[in-house]
C-alpha positions in Angstrom: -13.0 -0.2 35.8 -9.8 -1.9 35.1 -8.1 -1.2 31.7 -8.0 -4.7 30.4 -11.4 -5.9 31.8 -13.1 -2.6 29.8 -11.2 -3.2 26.9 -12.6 -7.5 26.7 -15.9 -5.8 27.2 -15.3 -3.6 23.9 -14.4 -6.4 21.9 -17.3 -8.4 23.0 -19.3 -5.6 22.1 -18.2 -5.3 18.2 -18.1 -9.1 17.8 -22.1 -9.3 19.0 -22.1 -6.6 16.0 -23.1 -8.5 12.6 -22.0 -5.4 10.7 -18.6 -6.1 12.3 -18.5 -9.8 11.4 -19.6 -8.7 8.0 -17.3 -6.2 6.9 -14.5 -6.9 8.8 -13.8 -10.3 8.5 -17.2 -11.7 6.2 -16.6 -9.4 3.4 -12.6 -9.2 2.9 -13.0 -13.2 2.8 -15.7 -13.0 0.4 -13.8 -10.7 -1.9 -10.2 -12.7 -2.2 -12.5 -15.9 -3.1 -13.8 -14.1 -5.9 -10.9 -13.1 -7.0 -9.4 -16.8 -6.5 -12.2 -18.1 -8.6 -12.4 -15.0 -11.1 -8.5 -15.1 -11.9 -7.1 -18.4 -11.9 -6.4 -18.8 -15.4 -4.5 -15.6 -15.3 -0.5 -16.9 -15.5 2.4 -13.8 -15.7 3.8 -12.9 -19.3 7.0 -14.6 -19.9 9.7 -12.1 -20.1 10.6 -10.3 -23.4 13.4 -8.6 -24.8 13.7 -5.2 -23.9 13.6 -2.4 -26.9 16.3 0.0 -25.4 17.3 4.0 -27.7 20.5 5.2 -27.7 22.0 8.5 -29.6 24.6 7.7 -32.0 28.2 6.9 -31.4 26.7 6.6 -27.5 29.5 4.8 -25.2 26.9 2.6 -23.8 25.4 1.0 -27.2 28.1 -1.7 -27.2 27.6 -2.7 -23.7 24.3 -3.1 -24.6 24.0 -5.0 -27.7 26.2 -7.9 -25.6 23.3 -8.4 -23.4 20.8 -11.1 -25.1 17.7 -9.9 -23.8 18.4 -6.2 -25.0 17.2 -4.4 -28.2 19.5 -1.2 -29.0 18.0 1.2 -31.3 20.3 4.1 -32.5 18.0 7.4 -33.0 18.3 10.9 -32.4 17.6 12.4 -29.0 14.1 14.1 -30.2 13.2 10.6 -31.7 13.9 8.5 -28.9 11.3 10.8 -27.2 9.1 11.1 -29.3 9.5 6.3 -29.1 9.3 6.8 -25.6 6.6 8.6 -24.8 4.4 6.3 -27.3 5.9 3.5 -25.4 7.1 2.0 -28.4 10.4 1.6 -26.6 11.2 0.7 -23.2 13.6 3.0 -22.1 16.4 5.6 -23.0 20.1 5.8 -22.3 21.3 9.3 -23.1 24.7 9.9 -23.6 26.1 10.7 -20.2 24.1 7.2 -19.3 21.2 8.2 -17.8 17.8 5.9 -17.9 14.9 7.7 -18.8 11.1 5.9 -18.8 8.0 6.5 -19.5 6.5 4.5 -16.4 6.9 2.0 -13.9 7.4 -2.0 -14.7 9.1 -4.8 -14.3 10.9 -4.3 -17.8 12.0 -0.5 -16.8 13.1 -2.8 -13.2 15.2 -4.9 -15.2 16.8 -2.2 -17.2 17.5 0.1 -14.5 19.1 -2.7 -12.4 21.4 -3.2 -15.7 22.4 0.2 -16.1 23.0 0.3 -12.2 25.4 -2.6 -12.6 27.3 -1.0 -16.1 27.7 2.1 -13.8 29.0 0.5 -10.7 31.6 -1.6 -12.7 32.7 1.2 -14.7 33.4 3.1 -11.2 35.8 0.5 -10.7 38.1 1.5 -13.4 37.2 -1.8 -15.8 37.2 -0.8 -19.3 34.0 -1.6 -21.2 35.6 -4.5 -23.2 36.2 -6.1 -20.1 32.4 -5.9 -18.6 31.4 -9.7 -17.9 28.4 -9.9 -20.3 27.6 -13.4 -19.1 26.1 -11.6 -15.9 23.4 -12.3 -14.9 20.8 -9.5 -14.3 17.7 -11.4 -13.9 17.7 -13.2 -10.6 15.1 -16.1 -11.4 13.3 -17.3 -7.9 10.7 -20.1 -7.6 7.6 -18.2 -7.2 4.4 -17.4 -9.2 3.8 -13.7 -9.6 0.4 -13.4 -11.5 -1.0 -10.2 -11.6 -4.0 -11.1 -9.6 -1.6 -11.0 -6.4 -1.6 -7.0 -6.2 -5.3 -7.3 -5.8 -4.5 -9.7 -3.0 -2.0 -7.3 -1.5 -4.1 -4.6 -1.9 -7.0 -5.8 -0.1 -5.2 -6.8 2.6 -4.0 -3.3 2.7 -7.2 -2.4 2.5 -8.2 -4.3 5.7 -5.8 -2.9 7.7 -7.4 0.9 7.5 -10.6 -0.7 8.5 -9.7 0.8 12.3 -10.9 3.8 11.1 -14.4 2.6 12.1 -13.6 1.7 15.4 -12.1 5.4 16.1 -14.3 6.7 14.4 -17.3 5.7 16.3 -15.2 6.4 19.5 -15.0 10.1 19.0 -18.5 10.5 17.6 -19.7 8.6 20.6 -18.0 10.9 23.6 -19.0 14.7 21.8 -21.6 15.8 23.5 -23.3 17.5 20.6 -23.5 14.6 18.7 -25.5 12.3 21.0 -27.1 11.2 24.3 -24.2 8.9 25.2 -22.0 11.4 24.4 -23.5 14.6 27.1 -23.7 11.5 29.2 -19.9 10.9 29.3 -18.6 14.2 29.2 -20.8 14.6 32.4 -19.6 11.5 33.8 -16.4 11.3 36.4 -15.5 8.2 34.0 -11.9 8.2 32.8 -11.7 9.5 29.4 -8.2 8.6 28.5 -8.9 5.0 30.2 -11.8 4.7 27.4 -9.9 6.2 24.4 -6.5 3.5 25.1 -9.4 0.9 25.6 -11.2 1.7 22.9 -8.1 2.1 20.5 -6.8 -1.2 21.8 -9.8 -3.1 21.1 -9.9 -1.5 17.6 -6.4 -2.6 17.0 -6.8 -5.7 18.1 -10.2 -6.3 16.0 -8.5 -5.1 12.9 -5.4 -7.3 13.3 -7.7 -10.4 13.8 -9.1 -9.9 11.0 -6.0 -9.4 8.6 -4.4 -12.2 10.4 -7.3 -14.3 9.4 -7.4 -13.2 5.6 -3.7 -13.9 5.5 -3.8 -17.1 7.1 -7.1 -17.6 4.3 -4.9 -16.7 1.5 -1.9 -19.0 3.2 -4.5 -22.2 2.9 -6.6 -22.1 0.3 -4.4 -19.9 -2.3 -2.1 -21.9 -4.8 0.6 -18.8 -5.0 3.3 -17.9 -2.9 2.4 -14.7 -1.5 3.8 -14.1 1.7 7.8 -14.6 2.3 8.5 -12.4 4.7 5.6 -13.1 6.9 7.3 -10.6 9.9 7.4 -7.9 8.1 4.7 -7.8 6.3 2.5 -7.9 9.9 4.6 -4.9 10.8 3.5 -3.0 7.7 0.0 -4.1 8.7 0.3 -3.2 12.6 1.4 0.5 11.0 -1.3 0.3 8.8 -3.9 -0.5 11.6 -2.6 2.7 14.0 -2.4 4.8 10.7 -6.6 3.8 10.2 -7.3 4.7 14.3 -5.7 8.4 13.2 -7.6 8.6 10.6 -10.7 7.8 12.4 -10.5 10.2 15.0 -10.1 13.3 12.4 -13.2 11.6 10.6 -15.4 11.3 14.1 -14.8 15.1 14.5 -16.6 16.0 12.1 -19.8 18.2 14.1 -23.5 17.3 14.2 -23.3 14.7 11.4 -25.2 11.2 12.3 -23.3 8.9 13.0 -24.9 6.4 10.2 -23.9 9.5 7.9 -20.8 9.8 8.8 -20.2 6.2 8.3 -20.3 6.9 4.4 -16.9 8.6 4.7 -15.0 5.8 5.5 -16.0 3.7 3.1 -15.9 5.7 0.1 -12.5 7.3 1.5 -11.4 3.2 1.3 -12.9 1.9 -1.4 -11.3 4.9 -3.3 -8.1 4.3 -2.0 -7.9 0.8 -2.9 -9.0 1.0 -6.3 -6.4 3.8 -7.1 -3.6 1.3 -5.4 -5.0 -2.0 -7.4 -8.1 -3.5 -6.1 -9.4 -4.0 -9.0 -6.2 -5.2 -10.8 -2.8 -3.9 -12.0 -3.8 -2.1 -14.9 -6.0 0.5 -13.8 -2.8 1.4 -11.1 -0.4 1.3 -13.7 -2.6 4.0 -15.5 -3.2 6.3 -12.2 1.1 6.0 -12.1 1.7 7.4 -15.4 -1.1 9.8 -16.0 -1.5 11.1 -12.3 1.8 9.9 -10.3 1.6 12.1 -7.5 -2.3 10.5 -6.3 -0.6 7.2 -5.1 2.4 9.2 -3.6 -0.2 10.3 -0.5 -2.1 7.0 -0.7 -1.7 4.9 2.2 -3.1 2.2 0.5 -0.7 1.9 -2.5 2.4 2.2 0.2 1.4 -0.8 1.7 0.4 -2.4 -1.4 3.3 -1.8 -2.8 5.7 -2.3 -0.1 3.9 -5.6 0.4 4.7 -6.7 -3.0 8.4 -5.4 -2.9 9.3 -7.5 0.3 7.6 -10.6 -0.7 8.2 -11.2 -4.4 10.9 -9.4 -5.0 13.1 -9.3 -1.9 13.7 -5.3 -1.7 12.9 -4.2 1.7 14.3 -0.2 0.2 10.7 1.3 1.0 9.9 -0.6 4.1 11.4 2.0 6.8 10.2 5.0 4.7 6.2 3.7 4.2 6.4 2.8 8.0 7.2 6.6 8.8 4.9 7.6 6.6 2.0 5.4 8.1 3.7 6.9 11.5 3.6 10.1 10.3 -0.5 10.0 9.2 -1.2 8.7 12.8 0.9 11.2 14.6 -0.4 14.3 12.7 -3.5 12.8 13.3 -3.3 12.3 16.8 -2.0 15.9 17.2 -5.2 17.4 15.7 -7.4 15.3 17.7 -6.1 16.4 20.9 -6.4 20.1 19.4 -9.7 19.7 18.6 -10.8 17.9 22.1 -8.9 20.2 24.2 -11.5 21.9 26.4 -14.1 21.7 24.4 -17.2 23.9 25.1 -20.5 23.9 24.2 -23.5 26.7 25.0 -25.8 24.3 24.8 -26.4 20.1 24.3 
């Protein structure tokens, strides 16, 4: 059967699905209208000044006290900590000017992109008393950034993993030991590789629809500017799509488990994911990042959310190479095991 011709038959197949249409496309929609309706008269805080320790007789303190929008507080080293870690201070400059936090924010942004400028004008040789302090270190930009547009981000991150139900069903459906279809194929002379590509293409093409058409949803009835760099963001979200196909495959190995069973996995698996990396609002994430840092550092999920976020609000495409090798890295090792796994596979009986 031709490659193209098997792969309009697969799509036909899942859209004739109503579970598809539900979840896919039904359910993401249904979710970013309650959270339209839910979070409207949420606005961002207006930006305060920022409560900055520094050690006596500390080089920096002077800078500092020029710039309006900065609090210095002299203290001793053990108190500054002791501020800090109660977050009754926003950051602390040590003596050799280093920036320590206590967690991630837009505050700890701003002070770390004014230490970064101190530093790169003193390794110019320009004396402190020369430092412009009319500088300007808080680019203002047209744009709303309410809170409620991480969970936006986020469940379009979480859309984009939703592949792993197409893949996973693919691998369930060809082993043998798992069901009638499957003994039926492995017995067949049917290409095998011709109906993973198709199968992996239809997948990938179902889950870009439907992220394309929550984006272009969001684009239409949304009030906020959320998507600047509209390129990119699809390339995160192409990544994002293989990534879920990987992750699928490992799933749908998983040996005599029903297939309705195993369908549990992925959902959990991304619900879980998307409510570490901000489904359910920016606080709870903020939380996971301070008590528990390293849970969102393997989360696929908060990458993208994050990485969405970065490139669209704030113009800082830093992460965007390094979360699209990581996504390439998830599908590759993924990939890798699959093919271990399938590689002459025998069973003593069916």
């Amino acid at each position: 059967m031709n490659f193209l011709r098997l792969t309009y038959y697969l799509l036909i197949i899942n859209f004739k699905d109503f579970g598809f249409l539900f979840w896919t496309i039904g359910y993401p929609l249904v979710l970013v209208t309650i959270f339209m309706a839910t979070t409207s008269n949420i606005g961002g805080e207006d930006m305060s000044d920022i409560d900055v320790a520094v050690t006596e007789d500390n080089e920096y303190s002077t800078v500092l006290q020029e710039i309006d929008f900065i609090n210095v507080h002299e203290m001793s080293d053990s108190t500054a900590r002791d501020e800090l870690s109660e977050e009754n201070i926003t950051g602390y400059i040590t003596e050799d000017g280093s920036l320590i936090v206590q967690n991630s924010g837009f505050q700890q942004s701003v002070l770390e992109s004014v230490m970064n400028q101190i530093h790169q004008t003193a390794a110019l040789g320009i004396s402190p008393e020369n430092f412009n302090f009319e500088a300007d270190f808080i680019q203002t930009e047209d744009m709303e950034t309410e809170p409620q547009v991480v969970m936006y981000y986020s469940t379009i991150a979480m859309v984009s993993l939703y592949t792993i139900f197409t893949s996973m069903e693919l691998i369930s459906s060809m082993r043998p030991n798992l069901s009638t279809m499957g003994a039926r194929f492995s017995a067949s002379p049917f290409s095998k590789a011709k109906y993973i590509l198709a199968s992996s293409a239809a997948g990938l093409t179902l889950g870009l629809f439907s992220n394309g058409l929550l984006i272009g949803y969001l684009m239409i009835f949304n009030d906020s500017v959320l998507f600047n760099h509209l390129l990119p963001t699809l390339g995160i979200i192409l990544a994002g799509n293989i990534a879920g196909l990987g992750l699928g495959f490992i799933i749908g190995l998983t040996p005599r488990v029903n297939i309705n069973v195993k369908s549990i996995v992925p959902v959990v698996f991304i619900v879980g994911l998307a409510f570490l990396a901000g489904l359910m609002g920016p606080g709870l994430r903020s939380v996971i990042n301070r008590e528990m840092p390293f849970i969102n550092e393997f989360n696929p999920l908060a990458h993208i959310t994050d990485t969405i976020y970065r490139i669209n609000l704030m113009d800082n495409f830093d992460s965007y190479w390094s979360t699209i090798a990581f996504l390439t890295g998830i599908t590759v090792v993924s990939f890798f095991i699959t093919l271990f796994a399938l590689r002459r596979k025998q069973y003593d009986y069916l």
